[in-house]
C-alpha positions as CSV (number, residue, x, y, z in Angstrom):
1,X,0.0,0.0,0.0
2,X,1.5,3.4,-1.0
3,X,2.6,5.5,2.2
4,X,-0.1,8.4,1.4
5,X,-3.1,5.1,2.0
6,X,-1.4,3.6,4.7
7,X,-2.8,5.8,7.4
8,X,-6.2,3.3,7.8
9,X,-4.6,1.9,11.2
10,X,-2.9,5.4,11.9
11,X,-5.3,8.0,13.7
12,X,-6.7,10.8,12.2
13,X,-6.1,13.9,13.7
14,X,-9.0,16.7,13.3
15,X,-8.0,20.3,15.1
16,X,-11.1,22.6,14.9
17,X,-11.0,25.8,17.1
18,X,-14.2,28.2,17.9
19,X,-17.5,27.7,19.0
20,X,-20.2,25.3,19.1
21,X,-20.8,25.7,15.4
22,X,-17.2,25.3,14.4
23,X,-16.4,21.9,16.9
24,X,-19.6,19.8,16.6
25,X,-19.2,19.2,12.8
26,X,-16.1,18.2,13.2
27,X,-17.0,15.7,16.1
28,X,-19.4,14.3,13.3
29,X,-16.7,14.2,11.0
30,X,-14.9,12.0,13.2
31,X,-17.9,10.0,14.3
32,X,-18.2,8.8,10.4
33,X,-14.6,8.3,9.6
34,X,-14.5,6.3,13.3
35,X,-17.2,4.1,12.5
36,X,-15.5,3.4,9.2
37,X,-12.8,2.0,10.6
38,X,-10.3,4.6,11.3
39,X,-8.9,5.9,14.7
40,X,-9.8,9.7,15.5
41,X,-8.3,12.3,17.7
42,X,-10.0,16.0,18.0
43,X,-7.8,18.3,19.0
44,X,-9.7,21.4,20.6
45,X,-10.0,23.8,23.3
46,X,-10.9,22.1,26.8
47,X,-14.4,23.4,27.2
48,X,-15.4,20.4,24.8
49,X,-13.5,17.9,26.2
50,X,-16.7,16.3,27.1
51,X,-18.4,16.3,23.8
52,X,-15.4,14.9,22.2
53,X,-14.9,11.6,24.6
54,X,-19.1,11.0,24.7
55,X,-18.9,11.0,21.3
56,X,-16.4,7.7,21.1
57,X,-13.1,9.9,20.2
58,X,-10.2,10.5,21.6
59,X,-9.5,14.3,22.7
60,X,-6.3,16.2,22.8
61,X,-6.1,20.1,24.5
62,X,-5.4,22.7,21.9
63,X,-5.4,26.2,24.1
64,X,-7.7,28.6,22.3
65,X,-11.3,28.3,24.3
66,X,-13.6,31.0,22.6
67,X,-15.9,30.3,25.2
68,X,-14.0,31.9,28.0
69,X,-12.4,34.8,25.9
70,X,-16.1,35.9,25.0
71,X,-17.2,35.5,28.7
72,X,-14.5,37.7,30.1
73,X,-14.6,40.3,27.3
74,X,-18.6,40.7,25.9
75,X,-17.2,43.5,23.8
76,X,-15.5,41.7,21.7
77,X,-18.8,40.6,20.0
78,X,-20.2,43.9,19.5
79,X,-17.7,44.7,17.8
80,X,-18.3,41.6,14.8
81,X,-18.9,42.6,12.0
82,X,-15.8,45.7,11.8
83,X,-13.4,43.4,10.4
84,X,-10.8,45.6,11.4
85,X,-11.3,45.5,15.2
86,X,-11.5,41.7,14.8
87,X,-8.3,40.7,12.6
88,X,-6.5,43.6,15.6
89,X,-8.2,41.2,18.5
90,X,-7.7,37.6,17.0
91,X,-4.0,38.4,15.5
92,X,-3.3,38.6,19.5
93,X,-5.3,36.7,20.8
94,X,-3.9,33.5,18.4
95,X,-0.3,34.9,19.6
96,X,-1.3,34.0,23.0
97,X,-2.6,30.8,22.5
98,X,0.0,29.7,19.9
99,X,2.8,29.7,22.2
100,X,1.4,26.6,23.6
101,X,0.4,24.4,20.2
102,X,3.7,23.2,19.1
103,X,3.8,20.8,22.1
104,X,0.3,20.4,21.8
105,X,0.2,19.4,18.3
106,X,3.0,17.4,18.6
107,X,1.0,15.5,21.3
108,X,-1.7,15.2,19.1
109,X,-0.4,13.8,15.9
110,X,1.9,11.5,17.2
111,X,2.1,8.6,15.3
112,X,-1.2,10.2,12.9
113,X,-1.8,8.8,9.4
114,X,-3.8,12.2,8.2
115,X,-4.2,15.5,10.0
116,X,-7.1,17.8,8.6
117,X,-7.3,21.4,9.6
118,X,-10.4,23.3,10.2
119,X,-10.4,27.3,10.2
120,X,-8.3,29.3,12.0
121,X,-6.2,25.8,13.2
122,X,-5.4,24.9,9.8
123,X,-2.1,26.3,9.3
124,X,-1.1,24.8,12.6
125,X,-1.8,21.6,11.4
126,X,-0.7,21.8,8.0
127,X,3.1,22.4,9.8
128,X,2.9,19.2,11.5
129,X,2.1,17.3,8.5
130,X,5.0,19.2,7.3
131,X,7.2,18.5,10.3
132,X,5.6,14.4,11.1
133,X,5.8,14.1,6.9
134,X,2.2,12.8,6.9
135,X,-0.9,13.9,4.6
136,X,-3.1,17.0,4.9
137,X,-6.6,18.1,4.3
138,X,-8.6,21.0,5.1
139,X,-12.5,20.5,6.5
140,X,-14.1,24.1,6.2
141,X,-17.7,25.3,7.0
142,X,-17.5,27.8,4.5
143,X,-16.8,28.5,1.0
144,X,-13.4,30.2,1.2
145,X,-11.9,28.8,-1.9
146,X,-11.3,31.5,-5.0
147,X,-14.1,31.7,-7.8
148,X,-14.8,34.3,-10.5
149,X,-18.7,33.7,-9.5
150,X,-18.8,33.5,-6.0
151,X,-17.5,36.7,-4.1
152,X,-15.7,36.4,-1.3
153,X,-18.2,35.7,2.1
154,X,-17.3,39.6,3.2
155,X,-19.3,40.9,0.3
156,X,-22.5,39.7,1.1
157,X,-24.8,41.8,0.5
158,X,-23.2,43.9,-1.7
159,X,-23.3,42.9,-4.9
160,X,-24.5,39.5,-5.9
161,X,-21.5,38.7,-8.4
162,X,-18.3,41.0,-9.6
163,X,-16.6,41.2,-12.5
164,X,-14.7,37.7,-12.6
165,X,-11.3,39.3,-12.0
166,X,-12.4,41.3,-9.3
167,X,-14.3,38.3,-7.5
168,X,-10.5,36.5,-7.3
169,X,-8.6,39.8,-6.3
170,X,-10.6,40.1,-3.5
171,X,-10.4,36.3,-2.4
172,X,-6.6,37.2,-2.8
173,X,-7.0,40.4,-0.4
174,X,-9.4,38.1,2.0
175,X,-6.3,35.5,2.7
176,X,-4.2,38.4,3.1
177,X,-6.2,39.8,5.6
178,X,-6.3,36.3,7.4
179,X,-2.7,35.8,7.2
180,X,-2.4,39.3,8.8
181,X,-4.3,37.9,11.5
182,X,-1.9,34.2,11.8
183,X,0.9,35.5,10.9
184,X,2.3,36.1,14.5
185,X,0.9,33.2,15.6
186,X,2.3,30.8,12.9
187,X,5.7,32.5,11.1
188,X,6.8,33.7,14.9
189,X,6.2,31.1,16.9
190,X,5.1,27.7,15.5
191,X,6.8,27.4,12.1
192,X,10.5,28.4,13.7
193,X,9.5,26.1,16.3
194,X,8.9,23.4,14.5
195,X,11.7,24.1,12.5
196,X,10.4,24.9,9.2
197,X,10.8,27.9,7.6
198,X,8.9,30.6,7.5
199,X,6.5,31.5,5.4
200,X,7.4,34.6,2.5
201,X,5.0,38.3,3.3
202,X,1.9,36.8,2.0
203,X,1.9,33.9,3.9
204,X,0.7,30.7,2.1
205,X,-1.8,32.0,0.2
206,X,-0.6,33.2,-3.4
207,X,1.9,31.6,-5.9
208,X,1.8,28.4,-7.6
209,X,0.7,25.4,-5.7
210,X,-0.7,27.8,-2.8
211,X,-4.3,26.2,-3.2
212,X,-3.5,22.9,-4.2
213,X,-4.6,21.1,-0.6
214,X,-7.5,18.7,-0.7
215,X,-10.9,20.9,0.4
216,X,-14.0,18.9,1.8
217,X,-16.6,21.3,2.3
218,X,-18.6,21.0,5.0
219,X,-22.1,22.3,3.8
220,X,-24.8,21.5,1.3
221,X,-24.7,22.5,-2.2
222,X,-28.7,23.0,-1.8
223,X,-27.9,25.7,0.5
224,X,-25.1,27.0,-1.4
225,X,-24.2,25.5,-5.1
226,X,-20.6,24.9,-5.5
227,X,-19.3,27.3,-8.4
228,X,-18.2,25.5,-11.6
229,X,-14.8,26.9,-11.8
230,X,-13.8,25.4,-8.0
231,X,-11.3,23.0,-8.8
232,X,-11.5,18.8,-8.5
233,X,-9.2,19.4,-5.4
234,X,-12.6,21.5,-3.1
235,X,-15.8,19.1,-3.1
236,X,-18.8,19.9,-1.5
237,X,-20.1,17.1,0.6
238,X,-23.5,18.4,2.3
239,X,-23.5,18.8,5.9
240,X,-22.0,17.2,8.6
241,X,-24.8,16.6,11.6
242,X,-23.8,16.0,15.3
243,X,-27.1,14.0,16.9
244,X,-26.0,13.7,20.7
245,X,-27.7,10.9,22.9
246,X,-31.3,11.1,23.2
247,X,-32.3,13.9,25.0
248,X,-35.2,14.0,27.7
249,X,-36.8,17.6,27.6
250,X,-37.8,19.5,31.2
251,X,-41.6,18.4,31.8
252,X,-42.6,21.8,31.8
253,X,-41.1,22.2,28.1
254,X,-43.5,19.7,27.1
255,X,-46.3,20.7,28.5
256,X,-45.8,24.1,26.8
257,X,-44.8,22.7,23.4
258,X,-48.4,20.9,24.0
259,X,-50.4,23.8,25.1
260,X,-50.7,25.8,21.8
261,X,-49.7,25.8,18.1
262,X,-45.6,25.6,17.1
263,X,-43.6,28.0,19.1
264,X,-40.9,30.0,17.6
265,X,-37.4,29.5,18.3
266,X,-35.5,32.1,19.4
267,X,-31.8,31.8,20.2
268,X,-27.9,32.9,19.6
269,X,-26.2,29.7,20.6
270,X,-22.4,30.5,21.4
271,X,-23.2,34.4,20.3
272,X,-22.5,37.1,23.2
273,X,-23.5,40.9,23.7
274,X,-22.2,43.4,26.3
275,X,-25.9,44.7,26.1
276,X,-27.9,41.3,26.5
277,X,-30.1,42.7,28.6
278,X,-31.7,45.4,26.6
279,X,-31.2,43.4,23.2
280,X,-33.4,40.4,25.5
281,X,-36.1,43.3,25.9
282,X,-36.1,44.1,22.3
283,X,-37.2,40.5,20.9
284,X,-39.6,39.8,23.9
285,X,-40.7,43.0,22.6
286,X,-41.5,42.2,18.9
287,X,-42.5,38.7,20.0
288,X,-45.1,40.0,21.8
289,X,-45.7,42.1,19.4
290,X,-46.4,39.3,16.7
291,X,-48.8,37.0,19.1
292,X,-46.7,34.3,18.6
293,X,-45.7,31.4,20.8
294,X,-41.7,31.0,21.8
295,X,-39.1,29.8,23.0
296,X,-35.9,32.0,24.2
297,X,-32.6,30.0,24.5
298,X,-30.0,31.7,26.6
299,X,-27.3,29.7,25.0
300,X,-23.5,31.4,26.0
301,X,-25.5,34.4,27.3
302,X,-26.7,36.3,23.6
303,X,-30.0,36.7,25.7
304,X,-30.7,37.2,29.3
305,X,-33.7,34.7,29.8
306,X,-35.0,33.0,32.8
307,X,-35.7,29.9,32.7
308,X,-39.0,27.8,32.6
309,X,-42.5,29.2,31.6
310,X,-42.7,32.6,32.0
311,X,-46.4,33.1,30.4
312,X,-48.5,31.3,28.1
313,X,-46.7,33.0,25.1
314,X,-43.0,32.4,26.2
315,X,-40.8,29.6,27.6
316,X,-37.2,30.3,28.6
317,X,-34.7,27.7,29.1
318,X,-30.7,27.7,28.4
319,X,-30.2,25.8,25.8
320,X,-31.3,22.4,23.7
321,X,-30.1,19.9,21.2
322,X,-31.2,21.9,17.9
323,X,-32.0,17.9,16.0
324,X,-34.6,17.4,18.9
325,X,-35.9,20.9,19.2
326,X,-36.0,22.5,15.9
327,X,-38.6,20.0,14.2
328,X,-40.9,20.6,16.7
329,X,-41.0,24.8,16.2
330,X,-42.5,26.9,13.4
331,X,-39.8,28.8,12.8
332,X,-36.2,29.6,14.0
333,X,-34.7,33.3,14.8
334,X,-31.4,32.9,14.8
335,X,-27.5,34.7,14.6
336,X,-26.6,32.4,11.2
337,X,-24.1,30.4,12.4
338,X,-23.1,27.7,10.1
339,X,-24.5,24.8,12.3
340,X,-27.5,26.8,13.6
341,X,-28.4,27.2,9.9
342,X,-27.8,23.8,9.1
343,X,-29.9,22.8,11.9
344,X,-33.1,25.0,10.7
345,X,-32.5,24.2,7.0
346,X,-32.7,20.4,8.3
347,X,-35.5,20.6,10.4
348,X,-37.2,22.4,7.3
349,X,-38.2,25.8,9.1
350,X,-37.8,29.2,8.0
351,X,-34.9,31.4,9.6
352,X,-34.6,34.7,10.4
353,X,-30.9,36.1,11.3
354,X,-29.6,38.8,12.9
355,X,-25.7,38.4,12.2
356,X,-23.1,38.9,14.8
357,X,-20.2,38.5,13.4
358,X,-18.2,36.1,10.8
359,X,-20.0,34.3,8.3
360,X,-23.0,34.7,9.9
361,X,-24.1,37.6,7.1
362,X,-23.6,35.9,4.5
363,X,-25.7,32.3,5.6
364,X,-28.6,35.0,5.8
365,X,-28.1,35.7,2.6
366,X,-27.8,32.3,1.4
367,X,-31.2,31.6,2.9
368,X,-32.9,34.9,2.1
369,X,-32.0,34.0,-1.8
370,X,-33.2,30.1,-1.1
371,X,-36.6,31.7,-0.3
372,X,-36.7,30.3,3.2
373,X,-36.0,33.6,5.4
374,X,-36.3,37.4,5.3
375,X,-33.6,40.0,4.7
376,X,-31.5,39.7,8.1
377,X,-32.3,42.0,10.6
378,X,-29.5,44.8,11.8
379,X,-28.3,44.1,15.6
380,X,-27.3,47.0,16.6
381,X,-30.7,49.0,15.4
382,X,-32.9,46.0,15.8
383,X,-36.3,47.4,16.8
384,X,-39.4,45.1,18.3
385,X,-41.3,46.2,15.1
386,X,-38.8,44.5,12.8
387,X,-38.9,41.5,14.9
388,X,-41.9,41.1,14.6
389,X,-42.1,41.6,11.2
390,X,-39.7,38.9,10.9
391,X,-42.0,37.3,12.6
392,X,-45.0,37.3,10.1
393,X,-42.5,37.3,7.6
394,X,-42.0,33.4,8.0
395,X,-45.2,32.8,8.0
396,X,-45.8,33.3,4.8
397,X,-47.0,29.7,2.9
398,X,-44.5,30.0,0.2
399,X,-41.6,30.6,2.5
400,X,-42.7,27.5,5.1
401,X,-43.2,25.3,1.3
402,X,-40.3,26.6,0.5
403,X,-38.1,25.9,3.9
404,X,-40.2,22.2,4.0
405,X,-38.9,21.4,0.6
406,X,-35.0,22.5,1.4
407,X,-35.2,20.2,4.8
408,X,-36.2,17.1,2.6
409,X,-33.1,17.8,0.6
410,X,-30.9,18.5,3.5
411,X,-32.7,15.6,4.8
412,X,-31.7,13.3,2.2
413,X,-27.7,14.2,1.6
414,X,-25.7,11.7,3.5
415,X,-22.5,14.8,3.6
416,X,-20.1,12.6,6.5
417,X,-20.4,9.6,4.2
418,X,-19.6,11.8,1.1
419,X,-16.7,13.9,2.8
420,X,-15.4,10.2,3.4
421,X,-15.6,9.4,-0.2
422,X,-14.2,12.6,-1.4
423,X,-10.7,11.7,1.0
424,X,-10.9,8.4,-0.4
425,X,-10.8,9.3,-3.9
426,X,-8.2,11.7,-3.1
427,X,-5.8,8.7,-1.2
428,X,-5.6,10.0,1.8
429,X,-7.7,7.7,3.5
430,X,-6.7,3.5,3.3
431,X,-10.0,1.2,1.8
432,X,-11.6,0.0,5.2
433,X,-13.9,-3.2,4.8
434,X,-16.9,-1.5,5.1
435,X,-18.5,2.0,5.7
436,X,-21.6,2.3,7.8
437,X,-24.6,5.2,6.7
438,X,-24.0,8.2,8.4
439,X,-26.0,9.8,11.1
440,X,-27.5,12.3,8.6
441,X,-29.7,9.4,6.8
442,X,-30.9,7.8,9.9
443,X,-32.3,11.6,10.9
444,X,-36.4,11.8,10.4
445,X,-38.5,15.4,11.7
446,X,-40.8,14.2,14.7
């Protein structure tokens, strides 16, 4: 067996950094590729620790918990969607952290027959393939590879498509910007200590063979189609679905879900605010206003909710597994996440966002063009009017045929199993004797 297949007894290493959104794909990643026969290691910040080992795999530290830095600074996510302020706050922040992941990393890919790098932790892994002389694939949850029809994610909104030349410039200036942000991180710290040299003044990202690594994109192509002019070497496989153990609901949860028609869900998931408070007062506001049914999630503290029933209209709890909850609301508002929109595209409900930062813009996009969710609403002059307006907004019967249509495609994509074909083809993963259905097929809406 040639070296670059013989890693189907070696583990694969997965290092994922971020939130809830960013690490739970990943843990289903490795949930398909271990019940195919491969060893897995996720190496992450502590804070999901747990998730990892109930999940069956084997966790390794990687210092960078999001949670905490959010918690002790709640600025930080006011200030989102100014991509200035963050690349100044993350291009320290990694500089921090990254004096601890050589050793880390080192720890982790011991012995590893494939290391795949997800966001901001895939230059660090990509080193120690370079370092351990082992093979190297990138998981993303967003389109970030370069396309004359797809703009880069920052423009959303803008303009639906640029002049072809322009679209690629500015995926050029986008991977500047990010390795602006690594570049401390990665060319001070763990390339020299790794010894391998560093990396020329724009990083990784330009010249020939800079985007030759192996892409399996972690989203679905009924969400967002992948542009013709990617090339063989970034796939789109469809999503990839973390279904924890079955979950038993509070009693009082289900005797409000049973009260009255479909609640609304309304929650921010790993989202922040410095002003949660007042933000909280503003959507209980236009809830209100609307008449509708919901339920509040609290989630890392995006909104400042008590738990239990408050009224007939409003239950409050602090957070629950999205594949058990989200089939049973109407609707879902939401901060567009990539696994919170996943979830609602699933479970076949219309979204509404209201962006915090990232990515998050353009998912609402995404869905506002898929017919399954208004414009997304502004944060920082959201109003109880526009909420609810929102509100009736996804009530609309073309936009709930619409949404039920899109979760019976989701539904039907089986994106672990195809992400595990996609390395397959590529040889980077060994043949193992058999490969069971992923977790996304087995899925059904209650």
């Amino acid at each position: 067996m040639p070296e670059r297949a013989a890693g189907m007894h070696k583990p694969i290493v997965i290092f994922t950094i971020g939130t809830q959104g960013d690490v739970r794909p990943c843990v289903a990643l490795g949930q398909g590729l271990r019940r195919a026969g491969y060893p897995v290691r996720i190496a992450t910040s502590g804070n999901f620790a747990g998730l990892v080992r109930e999940a069956g795999l084997e966790f390794f530290p990687l210092t960078a918990d999001f949670q905490a830095m959010l918690e002790t600074d709640r600025s930080i996510a006011d200030q989102g969607l100014d991509l200035r302020a963050m690349a100044r706050i993350f291009r320290e922040r990694y500089a921090q952290w990254a004096v601890h992941w050589v050793d880390e990393g080192l720890a982790a890919s011991e012995n590893a027959g494939l290391l795949i790098g997800v966001s901001n932790s895939t230059l660090l892994a990509k080193a120690l393939s370079e370092r351990r002389g082992v093979p190297f694939a990138i998981a993303r949850l967003q389109p970030l590879t370069p396309s004359r029809l797809l703009p880069p994610m920052v423009l959303s909104g803008s303009r639906e498509r640029l002049p072809g030349a322009l679209s690629l410039a500015a995926h050029h200036l986008l991977y500047l910007l990010v390795w602006h942000v690594m570049r401390p991180a990665i060319n001070d710290i763990v390339r020299p200590r790794l010894g391998l040299p560093r990396y020329p003044w724009h990083g990784p990202y330009l010249g020939r063979g800079a985007l030759d690594a192996k892409v399996i994109n972690g989203f679905s192509r009924h969400v967002l189609a992948r542009p013709t002019d990617w090339p063989d070497s970034s796939q789109v496989t469809g999503y990839w679905f973390f279904d924890p153990p079955a979950w038993t609901p509070p009693t009082d949860l289900g005797d409000f879900l049973a009260a009255g028609p479909k609640p609304v869900y309304i929650g921010f998931g790993s989202m922040v605010s410095n002003q949660a408070a007042a933000f909280t007062r503003t959507v209980l506001d236009g809830v209100r206003k609307s008449g509708q049914r919901a339920v509040f999630a609290a989630g890392w503290g995006g909104l400042d909710i008590a738990e239990g029933v408050l009224d007939e209209q409003i239950y409050g709890l602090r957070q629950a597994p999205h594949d058990w909850l989200f089939p049973r609301m109407a609707a879902a508002v939401h901060h567009g996440g990539a696994g919170t929109t996943a979830a609602a595209a699933r479970a076949g409900i219309p979204s509404a966002i209201v962006p915090f930062y990232g990515d998050q813009p353009f998912w609402a996009r995404c869905l506002q063009r898929r017919g399954v969710a208004p414009p997304a609403l502004d944060r920082e002059h959201l109003d109880a009017n526009a909420v609810a307006a929102a509100l009736a907004a996804m009530r609309q019967p073309s936009m709930i045929e619409e949404a039920a249509a899109l979760g019976r495609a989701v539904r039907a994509e089986d994106g672990v199993g195809e992400a595990l074909r996609q390395l397959r083809r590529w040889g980077l993963l060994g043949e193992p004797a058999a490969i069971e259905a992923s977790q996304g097929q087995a899925w059904s809406v209650a």
